[in-house]
N, CA, C and O of each residue as an XYZ file, in Angstrom:
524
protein
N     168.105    104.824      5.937
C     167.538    105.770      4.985
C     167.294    107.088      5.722
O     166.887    107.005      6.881
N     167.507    108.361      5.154
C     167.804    109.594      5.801
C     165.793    109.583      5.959
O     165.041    109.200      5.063
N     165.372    110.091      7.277
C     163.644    109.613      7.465
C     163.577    111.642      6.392
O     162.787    112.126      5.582
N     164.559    112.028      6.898
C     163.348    113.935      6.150
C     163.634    113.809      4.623
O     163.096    114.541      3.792
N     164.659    112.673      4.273
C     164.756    113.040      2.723
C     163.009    112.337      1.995
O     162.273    112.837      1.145
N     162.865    110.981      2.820
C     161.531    110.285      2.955
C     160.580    110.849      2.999
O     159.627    110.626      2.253
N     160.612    111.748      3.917
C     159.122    112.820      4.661
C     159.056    113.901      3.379
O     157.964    114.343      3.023
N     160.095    114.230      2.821
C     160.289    115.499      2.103
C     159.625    114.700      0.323
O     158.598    115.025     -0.272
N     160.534    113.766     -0.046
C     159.919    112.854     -1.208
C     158.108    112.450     -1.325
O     157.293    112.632     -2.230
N     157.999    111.862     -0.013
C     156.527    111.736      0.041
C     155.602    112.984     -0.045
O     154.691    113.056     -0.870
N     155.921    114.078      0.962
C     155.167    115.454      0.794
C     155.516    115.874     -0.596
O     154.822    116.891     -0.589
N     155.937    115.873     -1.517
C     155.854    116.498     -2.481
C     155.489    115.499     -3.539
O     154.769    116.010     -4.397
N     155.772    114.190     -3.752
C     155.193    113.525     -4.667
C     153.122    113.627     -4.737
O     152.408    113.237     -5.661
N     152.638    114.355     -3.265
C     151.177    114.525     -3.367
C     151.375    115.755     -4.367
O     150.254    116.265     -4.376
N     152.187    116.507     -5.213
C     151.722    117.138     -5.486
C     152.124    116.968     -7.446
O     152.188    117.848     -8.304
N     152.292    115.685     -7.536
C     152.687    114.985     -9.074
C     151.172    115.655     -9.758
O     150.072    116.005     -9.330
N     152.030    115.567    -11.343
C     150.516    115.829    -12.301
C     151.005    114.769    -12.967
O     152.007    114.612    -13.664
N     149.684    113.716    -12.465
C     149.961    111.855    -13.249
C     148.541    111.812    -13.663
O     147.890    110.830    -13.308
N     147.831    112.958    -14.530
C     146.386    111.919    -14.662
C     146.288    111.164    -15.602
O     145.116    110.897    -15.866
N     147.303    110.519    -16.473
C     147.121    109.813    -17.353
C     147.510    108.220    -16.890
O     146.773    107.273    -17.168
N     148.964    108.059    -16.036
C     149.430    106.864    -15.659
C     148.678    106.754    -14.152
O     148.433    105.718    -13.534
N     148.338    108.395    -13.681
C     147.952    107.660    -11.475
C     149.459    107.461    -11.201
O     149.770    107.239    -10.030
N     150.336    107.507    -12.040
C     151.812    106.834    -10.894
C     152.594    108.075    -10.320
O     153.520    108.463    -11.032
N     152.327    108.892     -8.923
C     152.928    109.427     -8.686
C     154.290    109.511     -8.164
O     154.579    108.848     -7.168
N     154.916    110.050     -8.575
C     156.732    109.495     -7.850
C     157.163    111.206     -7.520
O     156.976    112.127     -8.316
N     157.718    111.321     -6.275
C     158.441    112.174     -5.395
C     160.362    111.773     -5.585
O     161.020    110.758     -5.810
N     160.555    112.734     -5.421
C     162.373    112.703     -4.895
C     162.890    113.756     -4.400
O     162.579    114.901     -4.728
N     163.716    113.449     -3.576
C     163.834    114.574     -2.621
C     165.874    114.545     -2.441
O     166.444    113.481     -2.197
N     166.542    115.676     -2.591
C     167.553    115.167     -2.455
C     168.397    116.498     -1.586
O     168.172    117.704     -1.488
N     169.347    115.679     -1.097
C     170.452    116.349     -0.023
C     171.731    116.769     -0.925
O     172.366    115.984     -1.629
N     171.998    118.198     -0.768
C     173.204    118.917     -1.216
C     174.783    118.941     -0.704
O     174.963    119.369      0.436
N     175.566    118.649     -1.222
C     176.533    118.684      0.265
C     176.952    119.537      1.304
O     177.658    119.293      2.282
N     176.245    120.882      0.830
C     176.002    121.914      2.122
C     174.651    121.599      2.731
O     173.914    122.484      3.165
N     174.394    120.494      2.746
C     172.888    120.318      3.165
C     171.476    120.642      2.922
O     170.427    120.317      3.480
N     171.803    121.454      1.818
C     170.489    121.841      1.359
C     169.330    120.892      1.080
O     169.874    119.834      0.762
N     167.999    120.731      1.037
C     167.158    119.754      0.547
C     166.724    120.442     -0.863
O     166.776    121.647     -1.105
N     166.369    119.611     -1.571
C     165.634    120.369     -2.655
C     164.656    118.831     -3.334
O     165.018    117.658     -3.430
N     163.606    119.366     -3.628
C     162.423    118.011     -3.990
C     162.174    118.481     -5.575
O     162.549    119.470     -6.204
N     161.526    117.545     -5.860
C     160.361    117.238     -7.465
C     159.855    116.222     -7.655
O     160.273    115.098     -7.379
N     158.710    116.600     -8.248
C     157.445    115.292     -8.591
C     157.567    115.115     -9.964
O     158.222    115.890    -10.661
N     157.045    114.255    -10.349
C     156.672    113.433    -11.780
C     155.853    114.585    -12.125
O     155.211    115.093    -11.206
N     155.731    115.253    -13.688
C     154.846    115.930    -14.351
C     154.569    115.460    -15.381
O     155.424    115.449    -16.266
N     153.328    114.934    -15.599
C     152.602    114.073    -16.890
C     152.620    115.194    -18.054
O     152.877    116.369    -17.788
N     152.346    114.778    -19.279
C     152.176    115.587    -19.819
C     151.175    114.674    -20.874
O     151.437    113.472    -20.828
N     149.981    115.081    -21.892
C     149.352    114.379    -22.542
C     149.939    113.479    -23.653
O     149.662    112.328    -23.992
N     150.963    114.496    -24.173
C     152.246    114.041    -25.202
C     153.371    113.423    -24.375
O     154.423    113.964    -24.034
N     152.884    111.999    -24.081
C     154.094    111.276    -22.585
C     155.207    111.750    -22.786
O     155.782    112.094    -21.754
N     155.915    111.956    -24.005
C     157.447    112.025    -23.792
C     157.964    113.346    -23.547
O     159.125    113.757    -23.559
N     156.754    113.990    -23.298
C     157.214    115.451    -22.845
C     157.235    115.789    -21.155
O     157.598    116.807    -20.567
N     156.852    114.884    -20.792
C     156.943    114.633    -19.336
C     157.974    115.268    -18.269
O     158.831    116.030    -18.717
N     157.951    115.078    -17.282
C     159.235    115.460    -16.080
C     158.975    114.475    -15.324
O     157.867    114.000    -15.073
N     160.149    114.101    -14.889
C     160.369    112.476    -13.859
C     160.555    113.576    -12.595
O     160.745    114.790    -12.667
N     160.450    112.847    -11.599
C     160.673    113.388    -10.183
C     161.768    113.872     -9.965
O     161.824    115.002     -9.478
N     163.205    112.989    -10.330
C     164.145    113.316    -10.025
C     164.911    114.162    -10.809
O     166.033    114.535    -10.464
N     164.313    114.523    -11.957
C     164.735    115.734    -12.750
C     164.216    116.693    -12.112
O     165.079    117.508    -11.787
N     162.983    117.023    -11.718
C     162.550    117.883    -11.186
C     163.704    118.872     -9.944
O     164.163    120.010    -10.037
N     163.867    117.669     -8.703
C     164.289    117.603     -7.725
C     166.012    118.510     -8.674
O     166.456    119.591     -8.288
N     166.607    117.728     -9.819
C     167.713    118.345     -9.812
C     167.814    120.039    -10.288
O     168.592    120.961    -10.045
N     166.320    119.833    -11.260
C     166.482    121.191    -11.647
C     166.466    122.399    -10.721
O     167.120    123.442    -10.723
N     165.203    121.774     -9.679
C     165.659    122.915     -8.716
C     166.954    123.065     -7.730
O     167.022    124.068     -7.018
N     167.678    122.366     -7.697
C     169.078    122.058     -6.989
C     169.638    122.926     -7.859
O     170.117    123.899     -7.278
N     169.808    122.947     -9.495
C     170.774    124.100    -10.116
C     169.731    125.782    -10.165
O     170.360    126.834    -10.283
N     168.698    125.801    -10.096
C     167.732    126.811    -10.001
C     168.791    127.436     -8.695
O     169.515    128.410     -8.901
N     168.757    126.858     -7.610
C     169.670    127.993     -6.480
C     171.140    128.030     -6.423
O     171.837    128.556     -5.556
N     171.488    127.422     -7.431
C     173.125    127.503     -7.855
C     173.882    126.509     -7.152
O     175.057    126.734     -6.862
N     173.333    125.457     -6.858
C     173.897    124.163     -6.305
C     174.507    122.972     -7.165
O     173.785    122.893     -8.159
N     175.396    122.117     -7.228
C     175.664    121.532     -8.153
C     176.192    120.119     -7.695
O     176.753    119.333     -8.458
N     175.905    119.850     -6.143
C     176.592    118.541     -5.724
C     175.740    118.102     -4.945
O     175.322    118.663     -3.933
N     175.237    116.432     -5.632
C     174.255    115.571     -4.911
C     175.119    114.860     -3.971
O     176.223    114.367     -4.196
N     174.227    114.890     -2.520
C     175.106    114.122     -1.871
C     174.422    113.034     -1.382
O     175.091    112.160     -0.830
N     172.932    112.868     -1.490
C     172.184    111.916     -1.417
C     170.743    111.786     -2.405
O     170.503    112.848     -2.979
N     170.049    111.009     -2.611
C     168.925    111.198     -3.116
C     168.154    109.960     -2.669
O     168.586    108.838     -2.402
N     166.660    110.527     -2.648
C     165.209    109.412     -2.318
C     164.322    110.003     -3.671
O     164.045    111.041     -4.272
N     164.075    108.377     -3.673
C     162.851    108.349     -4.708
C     161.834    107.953     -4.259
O     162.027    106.750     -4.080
N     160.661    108.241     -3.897
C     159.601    107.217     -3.265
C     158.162    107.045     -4.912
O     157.971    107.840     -5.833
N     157.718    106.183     -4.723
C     156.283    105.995     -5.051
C     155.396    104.609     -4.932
O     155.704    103.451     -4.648
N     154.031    105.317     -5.313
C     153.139    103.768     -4.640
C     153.538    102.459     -5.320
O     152.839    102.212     -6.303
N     154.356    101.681     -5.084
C     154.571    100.640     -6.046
C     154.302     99.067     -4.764
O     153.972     99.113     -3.579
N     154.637     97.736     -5.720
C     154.921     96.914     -4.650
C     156.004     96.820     -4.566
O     156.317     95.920     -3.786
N     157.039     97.465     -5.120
C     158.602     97.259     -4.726
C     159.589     98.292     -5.431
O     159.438     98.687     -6.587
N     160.724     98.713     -4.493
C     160.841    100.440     -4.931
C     161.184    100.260     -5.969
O     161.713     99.200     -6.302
N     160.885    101.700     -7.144
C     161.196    101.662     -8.101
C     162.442    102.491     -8.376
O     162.707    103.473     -7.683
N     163.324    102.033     -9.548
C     164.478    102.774    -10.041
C     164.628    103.622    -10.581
O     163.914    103.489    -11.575
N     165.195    104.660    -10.640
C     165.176    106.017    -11.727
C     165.025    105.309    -13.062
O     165.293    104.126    -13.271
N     164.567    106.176    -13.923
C     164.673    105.781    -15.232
C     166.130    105.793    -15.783
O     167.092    105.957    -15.032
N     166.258    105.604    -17.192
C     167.657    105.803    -17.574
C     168.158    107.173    -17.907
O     169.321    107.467    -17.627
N     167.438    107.946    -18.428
C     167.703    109.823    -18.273
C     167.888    109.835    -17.182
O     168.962    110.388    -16.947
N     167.205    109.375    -15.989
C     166.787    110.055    -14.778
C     168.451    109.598    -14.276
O     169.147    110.531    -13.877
N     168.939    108.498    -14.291
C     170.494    107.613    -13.836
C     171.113    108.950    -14.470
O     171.324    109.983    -13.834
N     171.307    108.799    -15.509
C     172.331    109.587    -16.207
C     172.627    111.058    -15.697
O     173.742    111.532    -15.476
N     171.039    111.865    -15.514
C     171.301    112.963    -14.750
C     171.835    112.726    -13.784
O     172.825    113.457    -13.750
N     171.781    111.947    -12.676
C     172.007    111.778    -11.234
C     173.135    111.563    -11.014
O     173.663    111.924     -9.962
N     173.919    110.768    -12.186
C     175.175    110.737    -12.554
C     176.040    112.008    -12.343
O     177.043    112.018    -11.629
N     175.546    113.117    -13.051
C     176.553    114.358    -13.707
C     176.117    115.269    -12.377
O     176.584    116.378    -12.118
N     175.386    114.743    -11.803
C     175.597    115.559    -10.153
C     176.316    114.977     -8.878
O     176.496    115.697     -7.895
N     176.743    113.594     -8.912
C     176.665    113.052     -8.018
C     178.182    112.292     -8.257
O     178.420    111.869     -9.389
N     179.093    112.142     -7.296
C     180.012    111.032     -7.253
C     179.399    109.572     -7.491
O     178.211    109.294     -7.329
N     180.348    108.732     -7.879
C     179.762    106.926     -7.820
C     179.439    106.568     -6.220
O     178.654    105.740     -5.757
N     180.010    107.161     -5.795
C     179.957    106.489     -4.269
C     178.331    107.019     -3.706
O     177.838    106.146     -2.992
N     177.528    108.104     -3.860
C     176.621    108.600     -3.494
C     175.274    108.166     -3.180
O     174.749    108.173     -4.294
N     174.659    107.907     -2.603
C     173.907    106.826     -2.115
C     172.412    107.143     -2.882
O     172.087    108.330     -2.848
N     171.443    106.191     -3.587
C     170.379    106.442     -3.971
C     169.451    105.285     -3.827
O     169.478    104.185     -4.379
N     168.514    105.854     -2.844
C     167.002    105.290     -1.868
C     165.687    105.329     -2.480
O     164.883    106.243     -2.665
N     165.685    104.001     -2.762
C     164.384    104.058     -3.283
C     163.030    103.185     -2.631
O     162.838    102.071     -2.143
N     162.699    103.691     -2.759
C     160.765    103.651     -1.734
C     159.865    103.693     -2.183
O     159.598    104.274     -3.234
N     158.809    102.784     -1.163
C     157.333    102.450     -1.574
C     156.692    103.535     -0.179
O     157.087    103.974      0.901
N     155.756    103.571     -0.854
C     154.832    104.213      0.585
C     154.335    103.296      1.479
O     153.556    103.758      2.313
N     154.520    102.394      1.519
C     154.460    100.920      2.417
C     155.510    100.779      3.384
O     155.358    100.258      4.489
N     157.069    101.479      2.734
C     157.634    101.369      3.502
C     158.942    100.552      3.210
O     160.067    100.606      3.707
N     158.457     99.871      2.347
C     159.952     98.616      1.623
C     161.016     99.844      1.103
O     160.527    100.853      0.596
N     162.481     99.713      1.251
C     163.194    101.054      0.281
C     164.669     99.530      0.098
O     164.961     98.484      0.678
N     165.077    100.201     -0.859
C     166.488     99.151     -1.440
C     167.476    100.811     -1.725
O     167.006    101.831     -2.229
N     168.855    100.621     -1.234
C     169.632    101.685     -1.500
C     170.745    100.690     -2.035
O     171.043     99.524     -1.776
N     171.442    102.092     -3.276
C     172.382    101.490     -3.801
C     173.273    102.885     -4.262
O     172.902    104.038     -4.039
N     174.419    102.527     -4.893
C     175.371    103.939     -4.815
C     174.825    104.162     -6.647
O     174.180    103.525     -7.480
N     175.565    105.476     -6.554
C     175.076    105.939     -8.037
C     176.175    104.607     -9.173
O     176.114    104.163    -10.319
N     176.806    104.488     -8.317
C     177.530    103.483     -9.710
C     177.514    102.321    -10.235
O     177.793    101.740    -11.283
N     176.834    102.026     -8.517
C     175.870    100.323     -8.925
C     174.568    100.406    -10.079
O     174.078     99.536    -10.799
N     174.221    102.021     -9.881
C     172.806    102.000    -10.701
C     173.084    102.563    -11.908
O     172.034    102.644    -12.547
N     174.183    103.066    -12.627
C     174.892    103.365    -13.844
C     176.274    103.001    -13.652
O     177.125    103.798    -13.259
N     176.501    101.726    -13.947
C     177.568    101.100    -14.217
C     178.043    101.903    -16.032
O     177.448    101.987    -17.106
N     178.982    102.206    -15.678
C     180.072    102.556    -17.155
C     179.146    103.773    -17.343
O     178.636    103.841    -18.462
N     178.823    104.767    -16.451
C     178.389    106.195    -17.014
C     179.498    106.374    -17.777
O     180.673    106.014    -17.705
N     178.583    107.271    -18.819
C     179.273    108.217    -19.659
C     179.628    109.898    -18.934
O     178.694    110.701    -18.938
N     180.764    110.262    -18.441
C     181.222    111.306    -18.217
C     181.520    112.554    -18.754
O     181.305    112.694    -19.958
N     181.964    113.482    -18.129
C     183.041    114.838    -19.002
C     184.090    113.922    -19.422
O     184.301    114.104    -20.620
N     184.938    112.888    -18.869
C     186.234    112.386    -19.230
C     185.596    111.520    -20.647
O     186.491    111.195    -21.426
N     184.878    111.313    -20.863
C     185.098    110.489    -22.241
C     184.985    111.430    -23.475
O     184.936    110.957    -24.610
N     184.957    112.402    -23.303
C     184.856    113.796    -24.120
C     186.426    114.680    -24.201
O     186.515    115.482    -25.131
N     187.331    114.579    -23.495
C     188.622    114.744    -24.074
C     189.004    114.359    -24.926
O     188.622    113.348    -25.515
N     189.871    115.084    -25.210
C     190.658    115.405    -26.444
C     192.203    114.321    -26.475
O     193.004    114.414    -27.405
């Protein structure tokens, strides 16, 4: 597991707005020019108006005109790492090749990695949208 994508996920998940669930979640991800770029979970009172971590993390990746994930970490306090949500897959999808590796973590320390295609099997693409 890349340790600064870890260091970078954890430092910024202290800065989640969870006061309704407490579940803070960080993600931190690598560009293929190397860039890092992070985001936290943002609660919102109306839950489904929310921001997941790893949306966060992508929005600011296109905020500096970047458009290729070449890794990603998810960390939060759990007993066993947790998975992107299914928005959260799908985005990670339309940035990322299948092959691209995605780390997920407890602050304990347990992490399980798997490629983006093990964790969205049969994404929906640009190619299923031709003509």
């Amino acid at each position: 597991m890349p340790d600064d994508l870890l260091t970078a996920a954890k430092q910024v998940r202290e800065n989640a707005h969870a006061p309704y669930s407490n579940f803070k979640v960080g993600a931190a991800l690598r560009t293929t020019d190397g860039a890092v770029f992070t985001g936290c979970n943002v609660e919102n009172v109306a839950y489904p108006e929310g921001t997941c971590a790893e949306a966060g993390a992508i929005a600011a990746m296109c905020a500096a005109g970047a458009r290729e994930i070449a890794e990603i970490t998810v960390v939060a306090d759990s007993p066993t790492p947790v998975p992107p949500c299914g928005g959260c897959r799908q985005k990670i999808a339309e940035f990322a090749r299948g092959d691209v590796t995605v780390t997920m973590a407890t602050m304990s320390g347990a992490s399980q990695a798997v490629t983006v295609a093990e964790l969205l099997p049969g994404a929906f693409d640009a190619s299923h949208m031709e003509a």
